[in-house]
Biopython code that builds the backbone (N, CA, C, O; Angstrom):
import numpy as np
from Bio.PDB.StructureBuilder import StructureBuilder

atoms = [
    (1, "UNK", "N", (0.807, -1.182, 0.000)),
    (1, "UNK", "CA", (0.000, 0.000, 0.000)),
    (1, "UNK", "C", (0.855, 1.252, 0.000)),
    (1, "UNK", "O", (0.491, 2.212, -0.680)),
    (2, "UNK", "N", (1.751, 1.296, 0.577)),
    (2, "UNK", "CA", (2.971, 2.254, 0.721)),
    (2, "UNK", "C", (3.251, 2.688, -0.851)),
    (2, "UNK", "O", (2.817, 3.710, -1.383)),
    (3, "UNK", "N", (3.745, 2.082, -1.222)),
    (3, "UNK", "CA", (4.662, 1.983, -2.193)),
    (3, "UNK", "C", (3.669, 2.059, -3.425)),
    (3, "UNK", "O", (4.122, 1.673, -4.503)),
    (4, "UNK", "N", (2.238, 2.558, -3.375)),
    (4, "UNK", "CA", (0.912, 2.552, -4.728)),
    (4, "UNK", "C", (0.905, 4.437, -4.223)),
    (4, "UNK", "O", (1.007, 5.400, -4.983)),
    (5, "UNK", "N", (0.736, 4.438, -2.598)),
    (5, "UNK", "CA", (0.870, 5.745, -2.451)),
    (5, "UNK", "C", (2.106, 7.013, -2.645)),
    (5, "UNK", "O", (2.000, 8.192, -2.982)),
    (6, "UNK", "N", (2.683, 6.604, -2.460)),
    (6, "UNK", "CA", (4.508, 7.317, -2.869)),
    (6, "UNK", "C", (4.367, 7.358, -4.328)),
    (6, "UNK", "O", (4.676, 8.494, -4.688)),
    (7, "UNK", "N", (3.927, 6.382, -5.667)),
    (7, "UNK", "CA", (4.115, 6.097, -6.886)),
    (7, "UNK", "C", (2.898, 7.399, -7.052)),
    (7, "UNK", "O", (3.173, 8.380, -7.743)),
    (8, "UNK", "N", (1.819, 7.305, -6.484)),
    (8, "UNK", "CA", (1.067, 8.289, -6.507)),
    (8, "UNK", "C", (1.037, 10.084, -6.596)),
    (8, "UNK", "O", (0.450, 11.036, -7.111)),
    (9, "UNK", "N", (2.044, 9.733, -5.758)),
    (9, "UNK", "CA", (2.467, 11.396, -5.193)),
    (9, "UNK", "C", (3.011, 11.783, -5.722)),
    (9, "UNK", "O", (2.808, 12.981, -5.917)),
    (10, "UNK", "N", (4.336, 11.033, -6.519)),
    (10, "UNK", "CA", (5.133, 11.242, -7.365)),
    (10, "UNK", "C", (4.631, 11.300, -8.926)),
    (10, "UNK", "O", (5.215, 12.058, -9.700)),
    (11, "UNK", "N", (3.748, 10.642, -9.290)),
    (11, "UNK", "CA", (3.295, 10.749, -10.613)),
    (11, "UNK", "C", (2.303, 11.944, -10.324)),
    (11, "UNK", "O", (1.816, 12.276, -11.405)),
    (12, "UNK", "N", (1.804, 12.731, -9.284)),
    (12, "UNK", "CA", (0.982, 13.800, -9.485)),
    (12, "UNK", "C", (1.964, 14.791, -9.498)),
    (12, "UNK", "O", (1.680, 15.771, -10.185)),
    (13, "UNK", "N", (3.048, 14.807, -8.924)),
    (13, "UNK", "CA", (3.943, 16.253, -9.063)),
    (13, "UNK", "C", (4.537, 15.853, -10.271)),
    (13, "UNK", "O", (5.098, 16.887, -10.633)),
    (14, "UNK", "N", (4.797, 14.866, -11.249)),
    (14, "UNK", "CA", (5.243, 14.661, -12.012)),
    (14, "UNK", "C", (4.167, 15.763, -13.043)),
    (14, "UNK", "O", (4.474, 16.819, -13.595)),
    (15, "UNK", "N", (3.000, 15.120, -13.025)),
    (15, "UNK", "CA", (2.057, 15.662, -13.868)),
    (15, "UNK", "C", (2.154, 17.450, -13.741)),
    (15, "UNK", "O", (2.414, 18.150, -14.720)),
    (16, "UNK", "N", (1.932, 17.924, -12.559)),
    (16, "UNK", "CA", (2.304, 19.108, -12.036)),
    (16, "UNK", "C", (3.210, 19.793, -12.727)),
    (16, "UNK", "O", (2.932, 20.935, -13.094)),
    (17, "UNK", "N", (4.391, 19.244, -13.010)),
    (17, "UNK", "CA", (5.707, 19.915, -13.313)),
    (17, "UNK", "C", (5.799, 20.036, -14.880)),
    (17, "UNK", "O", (6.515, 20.896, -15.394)),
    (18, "UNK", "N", (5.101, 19.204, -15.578)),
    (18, "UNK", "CA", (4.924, 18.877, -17.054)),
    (18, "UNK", "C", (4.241, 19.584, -17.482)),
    (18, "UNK", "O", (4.583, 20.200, -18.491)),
    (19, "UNK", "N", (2.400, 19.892, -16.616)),
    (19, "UNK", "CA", (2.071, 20.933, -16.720)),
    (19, "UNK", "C", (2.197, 22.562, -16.608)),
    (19, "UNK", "O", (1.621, 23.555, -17.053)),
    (20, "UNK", "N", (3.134, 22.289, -15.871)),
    (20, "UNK", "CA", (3.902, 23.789, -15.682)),
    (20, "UNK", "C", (4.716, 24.163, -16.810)),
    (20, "UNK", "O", (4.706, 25.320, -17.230)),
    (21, "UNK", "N", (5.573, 23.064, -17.436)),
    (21, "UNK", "CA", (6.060, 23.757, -18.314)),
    (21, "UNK", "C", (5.443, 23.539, -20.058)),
    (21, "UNK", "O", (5.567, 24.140, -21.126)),
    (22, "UNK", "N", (5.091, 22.924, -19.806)),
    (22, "UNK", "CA", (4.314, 22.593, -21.558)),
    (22, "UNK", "C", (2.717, 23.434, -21.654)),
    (22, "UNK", "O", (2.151, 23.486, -22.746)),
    (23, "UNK", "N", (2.189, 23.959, -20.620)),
    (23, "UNK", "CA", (1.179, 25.042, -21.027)),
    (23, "UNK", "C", (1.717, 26.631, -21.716)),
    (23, "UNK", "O", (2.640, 27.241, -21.177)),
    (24, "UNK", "N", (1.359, 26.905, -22.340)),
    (24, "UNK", "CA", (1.904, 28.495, -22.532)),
    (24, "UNK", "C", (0.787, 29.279, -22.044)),
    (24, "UNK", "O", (-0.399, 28.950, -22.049)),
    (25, "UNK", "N", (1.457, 30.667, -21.498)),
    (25, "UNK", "CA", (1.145, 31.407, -20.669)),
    (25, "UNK", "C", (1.118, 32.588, -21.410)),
    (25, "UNK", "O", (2.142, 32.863, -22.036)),
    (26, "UNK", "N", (0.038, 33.445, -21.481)),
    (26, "UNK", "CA", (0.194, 34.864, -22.569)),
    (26, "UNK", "C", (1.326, 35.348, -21.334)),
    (26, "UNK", "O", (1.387, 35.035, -20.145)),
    (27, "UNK", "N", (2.229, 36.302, -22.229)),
    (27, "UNK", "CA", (2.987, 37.069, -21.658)),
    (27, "UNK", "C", (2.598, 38.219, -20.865)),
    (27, "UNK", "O", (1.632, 38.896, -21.216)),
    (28, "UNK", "N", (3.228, 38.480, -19.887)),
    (28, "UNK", "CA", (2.857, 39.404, -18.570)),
    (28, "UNK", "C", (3.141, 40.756, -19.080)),
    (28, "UNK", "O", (4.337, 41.048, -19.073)),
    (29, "UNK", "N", (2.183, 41.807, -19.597)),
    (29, "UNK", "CA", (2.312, 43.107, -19.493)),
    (29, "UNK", "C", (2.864, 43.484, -18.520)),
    (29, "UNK", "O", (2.580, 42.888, -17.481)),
    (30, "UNK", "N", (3.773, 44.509, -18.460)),
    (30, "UNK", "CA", (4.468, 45.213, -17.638)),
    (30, "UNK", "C", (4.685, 46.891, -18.250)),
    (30, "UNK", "O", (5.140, 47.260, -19.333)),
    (31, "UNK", "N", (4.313, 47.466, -17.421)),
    (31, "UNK", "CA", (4.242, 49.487, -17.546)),
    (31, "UNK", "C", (5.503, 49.541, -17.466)),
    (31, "UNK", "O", (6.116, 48.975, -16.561)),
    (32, "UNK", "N", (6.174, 50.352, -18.570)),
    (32, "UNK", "CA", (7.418, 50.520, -18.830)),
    (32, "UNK", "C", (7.207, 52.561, -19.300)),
    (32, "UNK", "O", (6.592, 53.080, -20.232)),
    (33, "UNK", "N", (7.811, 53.030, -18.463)),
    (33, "UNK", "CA", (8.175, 55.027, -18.800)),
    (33, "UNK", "C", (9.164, 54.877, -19.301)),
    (33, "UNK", "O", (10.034, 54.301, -18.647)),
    (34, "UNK", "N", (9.395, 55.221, -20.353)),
    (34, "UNK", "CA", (10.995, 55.884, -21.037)),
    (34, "UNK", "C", (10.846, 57.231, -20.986)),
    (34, "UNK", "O", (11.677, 57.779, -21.710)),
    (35, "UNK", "N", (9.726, 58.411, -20.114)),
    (35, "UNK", "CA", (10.044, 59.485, -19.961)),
    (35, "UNK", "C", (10.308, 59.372, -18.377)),
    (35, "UNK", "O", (9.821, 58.773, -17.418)),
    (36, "UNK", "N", (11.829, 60.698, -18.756)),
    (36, "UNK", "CA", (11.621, 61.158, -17.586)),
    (36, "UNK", "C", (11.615, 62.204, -17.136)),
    (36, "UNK", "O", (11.970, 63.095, -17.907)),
    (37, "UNK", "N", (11.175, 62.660, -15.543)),
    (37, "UNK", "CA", (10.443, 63.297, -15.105)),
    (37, "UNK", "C", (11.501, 64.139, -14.151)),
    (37, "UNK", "O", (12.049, 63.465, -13.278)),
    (38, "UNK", "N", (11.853, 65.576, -14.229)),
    (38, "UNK", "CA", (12.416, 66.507, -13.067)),
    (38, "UNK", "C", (11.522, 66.998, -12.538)),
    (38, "UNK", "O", (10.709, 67.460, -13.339)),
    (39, "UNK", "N", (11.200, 67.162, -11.220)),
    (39, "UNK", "CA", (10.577, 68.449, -10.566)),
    (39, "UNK", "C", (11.448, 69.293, -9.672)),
    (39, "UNK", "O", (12.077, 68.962, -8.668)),
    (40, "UNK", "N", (11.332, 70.512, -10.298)),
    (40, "UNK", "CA", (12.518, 72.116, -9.942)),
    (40, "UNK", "C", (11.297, 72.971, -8.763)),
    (40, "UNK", "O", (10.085, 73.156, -8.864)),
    (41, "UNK", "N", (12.086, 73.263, -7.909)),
    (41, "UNK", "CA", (11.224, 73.956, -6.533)),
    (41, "UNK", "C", (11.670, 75.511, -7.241)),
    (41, "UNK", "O", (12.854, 75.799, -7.418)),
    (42, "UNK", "N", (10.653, 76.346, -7.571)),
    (42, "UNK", "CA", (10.905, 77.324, -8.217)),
    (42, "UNK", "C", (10.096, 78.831, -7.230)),
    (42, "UNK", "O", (9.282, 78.599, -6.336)),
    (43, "UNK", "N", (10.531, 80.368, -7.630)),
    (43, "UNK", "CA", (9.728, 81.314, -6.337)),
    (43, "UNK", "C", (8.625, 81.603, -7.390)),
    (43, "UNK", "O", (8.724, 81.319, -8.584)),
    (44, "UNK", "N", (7.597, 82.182, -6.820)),
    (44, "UNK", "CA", (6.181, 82.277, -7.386)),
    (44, "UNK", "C", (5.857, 84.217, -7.051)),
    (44, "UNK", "O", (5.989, 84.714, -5.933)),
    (45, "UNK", "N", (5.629, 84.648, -7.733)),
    (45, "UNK", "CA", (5.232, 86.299, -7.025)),
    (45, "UNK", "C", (4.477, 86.162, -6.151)),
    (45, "UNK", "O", (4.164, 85.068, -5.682)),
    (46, "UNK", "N", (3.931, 87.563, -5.676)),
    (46, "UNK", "CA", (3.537, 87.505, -4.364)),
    (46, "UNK", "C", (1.882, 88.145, -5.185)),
    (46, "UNK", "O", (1.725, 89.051, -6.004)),
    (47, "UNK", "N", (0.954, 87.293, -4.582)),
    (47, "UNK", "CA", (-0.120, 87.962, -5.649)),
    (47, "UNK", "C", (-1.257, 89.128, -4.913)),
    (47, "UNK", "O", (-2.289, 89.681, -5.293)),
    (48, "UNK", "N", (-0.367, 89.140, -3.571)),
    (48, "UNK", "CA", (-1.032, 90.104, -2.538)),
    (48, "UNK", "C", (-0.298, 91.541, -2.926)),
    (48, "UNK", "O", (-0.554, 92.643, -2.441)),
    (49, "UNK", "N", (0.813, 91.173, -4.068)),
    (49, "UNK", "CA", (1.444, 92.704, -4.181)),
    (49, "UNK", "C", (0.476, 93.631, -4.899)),
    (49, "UNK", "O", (-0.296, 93.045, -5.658)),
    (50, "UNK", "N", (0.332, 95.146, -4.812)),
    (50, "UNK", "CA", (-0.139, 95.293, -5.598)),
    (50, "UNK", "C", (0.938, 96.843, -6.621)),
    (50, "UNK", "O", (0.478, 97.763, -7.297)),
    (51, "UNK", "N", (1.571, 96.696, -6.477)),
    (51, "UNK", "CA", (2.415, 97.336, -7.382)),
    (51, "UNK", "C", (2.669, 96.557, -8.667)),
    (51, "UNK", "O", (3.533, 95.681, -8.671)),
    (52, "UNK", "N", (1.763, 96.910, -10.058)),
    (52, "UNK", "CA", (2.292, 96.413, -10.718)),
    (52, "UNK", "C", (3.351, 95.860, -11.388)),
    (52, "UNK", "O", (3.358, 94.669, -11.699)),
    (53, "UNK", "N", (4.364, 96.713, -11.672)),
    (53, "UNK", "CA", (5.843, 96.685, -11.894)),
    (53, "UNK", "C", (6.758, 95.686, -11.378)),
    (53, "UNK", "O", (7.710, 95.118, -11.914)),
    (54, "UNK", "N", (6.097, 95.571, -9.851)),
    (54, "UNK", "CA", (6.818, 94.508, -8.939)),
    (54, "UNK", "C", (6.471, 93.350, -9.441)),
    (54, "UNK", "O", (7.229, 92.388, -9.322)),
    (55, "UNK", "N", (5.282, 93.246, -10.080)),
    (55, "UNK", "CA", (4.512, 91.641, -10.511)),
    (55, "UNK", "C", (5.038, 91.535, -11.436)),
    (55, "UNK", "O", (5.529, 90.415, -11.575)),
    (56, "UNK", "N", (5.298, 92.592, -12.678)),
    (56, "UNK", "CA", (5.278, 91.799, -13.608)),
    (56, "UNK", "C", (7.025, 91.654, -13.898)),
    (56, "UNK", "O", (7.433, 91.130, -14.935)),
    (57, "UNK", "N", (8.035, 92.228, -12.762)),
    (57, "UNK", "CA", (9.637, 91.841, -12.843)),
    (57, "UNK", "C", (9.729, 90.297, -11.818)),
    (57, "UNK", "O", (10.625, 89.466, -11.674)),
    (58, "UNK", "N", (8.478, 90.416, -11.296)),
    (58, "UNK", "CA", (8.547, 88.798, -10.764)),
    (58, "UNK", "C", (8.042, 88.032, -11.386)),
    (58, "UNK", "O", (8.464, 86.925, -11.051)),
    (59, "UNK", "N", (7.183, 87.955, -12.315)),
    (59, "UNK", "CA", (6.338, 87.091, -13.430)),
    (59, "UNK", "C", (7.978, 86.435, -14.441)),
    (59, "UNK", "O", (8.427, 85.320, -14.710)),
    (60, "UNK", "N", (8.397, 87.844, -14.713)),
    (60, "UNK", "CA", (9.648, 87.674, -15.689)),
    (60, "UNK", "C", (10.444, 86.840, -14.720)),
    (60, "UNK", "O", (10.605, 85.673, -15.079)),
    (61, "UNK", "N", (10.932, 87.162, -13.661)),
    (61, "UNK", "CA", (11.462, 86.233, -13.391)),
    (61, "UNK", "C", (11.187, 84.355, -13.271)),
    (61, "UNK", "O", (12.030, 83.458, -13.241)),
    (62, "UNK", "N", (9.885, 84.288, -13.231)),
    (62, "UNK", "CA", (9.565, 82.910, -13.059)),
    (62, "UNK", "C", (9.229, 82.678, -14.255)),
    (62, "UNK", "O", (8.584, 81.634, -14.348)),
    (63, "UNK", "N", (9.439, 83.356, -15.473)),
    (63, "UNK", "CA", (9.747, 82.977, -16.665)),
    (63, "UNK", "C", (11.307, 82.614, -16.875)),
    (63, "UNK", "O", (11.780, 81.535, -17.230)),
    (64, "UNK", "N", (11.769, 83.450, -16.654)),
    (64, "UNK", "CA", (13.615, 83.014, -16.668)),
    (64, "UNK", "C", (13.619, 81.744, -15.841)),
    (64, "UNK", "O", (14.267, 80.776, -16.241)),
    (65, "UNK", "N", (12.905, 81.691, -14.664)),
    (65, "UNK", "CA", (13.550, 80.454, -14.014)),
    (65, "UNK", "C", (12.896, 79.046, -14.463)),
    (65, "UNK", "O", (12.992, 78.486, -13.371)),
    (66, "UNK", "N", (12.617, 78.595, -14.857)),
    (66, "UNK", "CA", (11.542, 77.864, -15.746)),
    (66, "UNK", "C", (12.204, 77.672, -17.248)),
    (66, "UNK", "O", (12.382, 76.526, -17.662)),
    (67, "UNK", "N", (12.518, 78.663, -17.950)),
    (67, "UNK", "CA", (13.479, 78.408, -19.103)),
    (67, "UNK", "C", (14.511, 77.793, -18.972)),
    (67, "UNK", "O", (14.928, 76.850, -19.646)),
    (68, "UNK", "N", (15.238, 78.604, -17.578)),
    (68, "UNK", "CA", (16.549, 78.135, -17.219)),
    (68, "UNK", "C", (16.817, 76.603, -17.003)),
    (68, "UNK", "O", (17.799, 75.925, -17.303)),
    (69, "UNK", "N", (15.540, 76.241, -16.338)),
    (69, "UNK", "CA", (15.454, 74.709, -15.578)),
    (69, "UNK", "C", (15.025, 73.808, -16.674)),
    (69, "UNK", "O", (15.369, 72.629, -16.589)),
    (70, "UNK", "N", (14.163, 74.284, -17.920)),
    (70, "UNK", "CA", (13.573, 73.317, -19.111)),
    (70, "UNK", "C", (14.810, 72.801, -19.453)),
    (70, "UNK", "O", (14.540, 71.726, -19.989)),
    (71, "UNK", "N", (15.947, 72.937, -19.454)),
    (71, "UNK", "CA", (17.284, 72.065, -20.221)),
    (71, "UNK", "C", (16.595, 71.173, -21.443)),
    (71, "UNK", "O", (16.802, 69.968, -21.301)),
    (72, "UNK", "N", (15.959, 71.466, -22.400)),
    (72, "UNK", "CA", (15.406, 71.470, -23.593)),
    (72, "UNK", "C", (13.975, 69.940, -22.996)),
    (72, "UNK", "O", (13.631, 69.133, -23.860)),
    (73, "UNK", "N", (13.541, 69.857, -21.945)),
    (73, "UNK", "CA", (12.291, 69.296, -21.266)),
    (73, "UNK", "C", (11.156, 70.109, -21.881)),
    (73, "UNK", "O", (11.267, 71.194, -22.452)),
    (74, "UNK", "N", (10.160, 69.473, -21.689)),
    (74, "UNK", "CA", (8.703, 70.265, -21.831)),
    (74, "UNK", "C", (8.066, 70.604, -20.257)),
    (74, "UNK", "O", (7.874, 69.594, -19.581)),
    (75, "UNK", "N", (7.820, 71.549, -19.795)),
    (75, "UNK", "CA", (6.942, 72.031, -18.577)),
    (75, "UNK", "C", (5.661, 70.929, -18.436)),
    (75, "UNK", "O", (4.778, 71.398, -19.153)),
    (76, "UNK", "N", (5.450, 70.384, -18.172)),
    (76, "UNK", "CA", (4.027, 69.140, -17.843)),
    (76, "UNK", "C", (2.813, 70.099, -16.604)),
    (76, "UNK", "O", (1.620, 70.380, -16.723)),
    (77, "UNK", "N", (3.761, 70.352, -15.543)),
    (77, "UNK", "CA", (2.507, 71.125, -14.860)),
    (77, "UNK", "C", (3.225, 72.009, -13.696)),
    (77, "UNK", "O", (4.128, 71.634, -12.948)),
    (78, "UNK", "N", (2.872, 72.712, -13.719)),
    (78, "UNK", "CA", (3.107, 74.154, -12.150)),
    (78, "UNK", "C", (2.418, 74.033, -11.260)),
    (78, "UNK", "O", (1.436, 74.772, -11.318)),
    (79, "UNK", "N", (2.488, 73.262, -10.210)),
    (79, "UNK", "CA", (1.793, 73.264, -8.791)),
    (79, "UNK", "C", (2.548, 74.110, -7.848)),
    (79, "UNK", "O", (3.721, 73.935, -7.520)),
    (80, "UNK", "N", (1.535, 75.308, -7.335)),
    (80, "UNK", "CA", (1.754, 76.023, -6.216)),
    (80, "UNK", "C", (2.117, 75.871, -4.809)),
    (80, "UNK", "O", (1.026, 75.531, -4.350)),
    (81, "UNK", "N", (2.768, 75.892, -4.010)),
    (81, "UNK", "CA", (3.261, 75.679, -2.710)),
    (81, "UNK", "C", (2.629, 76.239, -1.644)),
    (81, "UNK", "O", (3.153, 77.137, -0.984)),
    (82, "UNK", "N", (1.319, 75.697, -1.365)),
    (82, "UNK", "CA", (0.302, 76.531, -0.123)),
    (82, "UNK", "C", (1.364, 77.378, 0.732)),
    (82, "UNK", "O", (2.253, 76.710, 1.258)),
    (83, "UNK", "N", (1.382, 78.808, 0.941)),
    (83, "UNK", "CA", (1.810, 79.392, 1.895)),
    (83, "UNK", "C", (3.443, 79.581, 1.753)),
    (83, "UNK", "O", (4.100, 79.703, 2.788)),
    (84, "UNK", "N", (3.897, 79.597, 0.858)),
    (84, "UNK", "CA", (5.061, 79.462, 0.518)),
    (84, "UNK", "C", (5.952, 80.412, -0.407)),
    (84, "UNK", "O", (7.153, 80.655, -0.530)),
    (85, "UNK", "N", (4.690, 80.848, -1.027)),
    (85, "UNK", "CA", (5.631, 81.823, -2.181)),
    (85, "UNK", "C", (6.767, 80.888, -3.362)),
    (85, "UNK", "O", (7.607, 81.370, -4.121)),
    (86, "UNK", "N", (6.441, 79.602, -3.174)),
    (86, "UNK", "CA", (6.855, 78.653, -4.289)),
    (86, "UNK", "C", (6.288, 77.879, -4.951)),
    (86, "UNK", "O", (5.076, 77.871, -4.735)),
    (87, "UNK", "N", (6.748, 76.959, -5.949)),
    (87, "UNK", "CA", (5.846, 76.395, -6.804)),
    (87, "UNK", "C", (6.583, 75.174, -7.117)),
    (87, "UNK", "O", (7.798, 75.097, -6.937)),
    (88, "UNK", "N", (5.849, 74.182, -7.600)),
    (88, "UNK", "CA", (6.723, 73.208, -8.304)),
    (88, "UNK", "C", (7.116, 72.529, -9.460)),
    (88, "UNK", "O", (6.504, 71.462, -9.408)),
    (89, "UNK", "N", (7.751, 72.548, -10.408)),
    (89, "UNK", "CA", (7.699, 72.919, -12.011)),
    (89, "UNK", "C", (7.946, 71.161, -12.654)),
    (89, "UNK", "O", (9.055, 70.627, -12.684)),
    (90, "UNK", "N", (7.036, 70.686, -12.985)),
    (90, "UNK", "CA", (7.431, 69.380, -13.490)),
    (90, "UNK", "C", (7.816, 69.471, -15.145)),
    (90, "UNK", "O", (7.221, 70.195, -15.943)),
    (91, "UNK", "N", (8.916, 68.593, -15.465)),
    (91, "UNK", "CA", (9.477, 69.109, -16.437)),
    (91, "UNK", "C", (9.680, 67.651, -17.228)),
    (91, "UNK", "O", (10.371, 66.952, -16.487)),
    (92, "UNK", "N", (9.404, 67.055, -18.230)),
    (92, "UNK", "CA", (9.109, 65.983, -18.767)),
    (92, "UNK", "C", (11.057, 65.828, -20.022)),
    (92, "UNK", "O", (11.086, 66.338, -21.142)),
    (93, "UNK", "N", (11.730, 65.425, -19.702)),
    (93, "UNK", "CA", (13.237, 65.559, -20.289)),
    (93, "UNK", "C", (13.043, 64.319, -21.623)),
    (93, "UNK", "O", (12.515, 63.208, -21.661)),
    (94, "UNK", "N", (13.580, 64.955, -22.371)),
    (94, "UNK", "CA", (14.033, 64.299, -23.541)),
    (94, "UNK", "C", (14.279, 62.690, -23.819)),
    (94, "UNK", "O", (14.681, 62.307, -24.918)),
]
sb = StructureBuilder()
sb.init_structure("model")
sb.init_model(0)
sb.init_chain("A")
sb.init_seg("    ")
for serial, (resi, resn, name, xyz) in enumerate(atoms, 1):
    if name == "N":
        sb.init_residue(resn, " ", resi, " ")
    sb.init_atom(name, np.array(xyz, "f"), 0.0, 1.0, " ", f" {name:<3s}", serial, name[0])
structure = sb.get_structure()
């Protein structure tokens, strides 16, 4: 009786293992980015100023700084920094 059960066990992992490899399996999608992604901590004007002049040499500036940081990237999105007077410049690179 031993020896019908052991032959048993063994011919089911046998079967097991045969089936494991002689079924085919669709291949496993996997998410692959070849972009990549900088985010630059950049200053934001102050929008409580109200001297124009002051806004718009700080506007220019967060235009310069933003050019400066694109290192030939595309800008993706500008999120603001609650309470901060900064922003955060996501920049999508080549």
């Amino acid at each position: 009786m031993r020896i019908g059960y052991t032959q048993f066990i063994l011919t089911v992992i046998a079967a097991l293992l045969a089936w494991n490899l002689l079924v085919q399996r669709p291949p496993v999608a996997r998410a692959q980015s070849g972009a990549k992604y900088r985010v630059v901590v950049i200053s934001m004007p102050d929008p409580t100023s109200s001297e124009r002049e002051v806004r718009q040499n700080t506007i220019n500036n967060v235009a310069e700084q933003l050019n400066k940081n694109a290192d030939g990237g595309d800008l993706m999105m500008l999120v603001p920094i609650q309470n901060s007077g900064a922003a955060y410049a996501v920049f999508k690179g080549r």
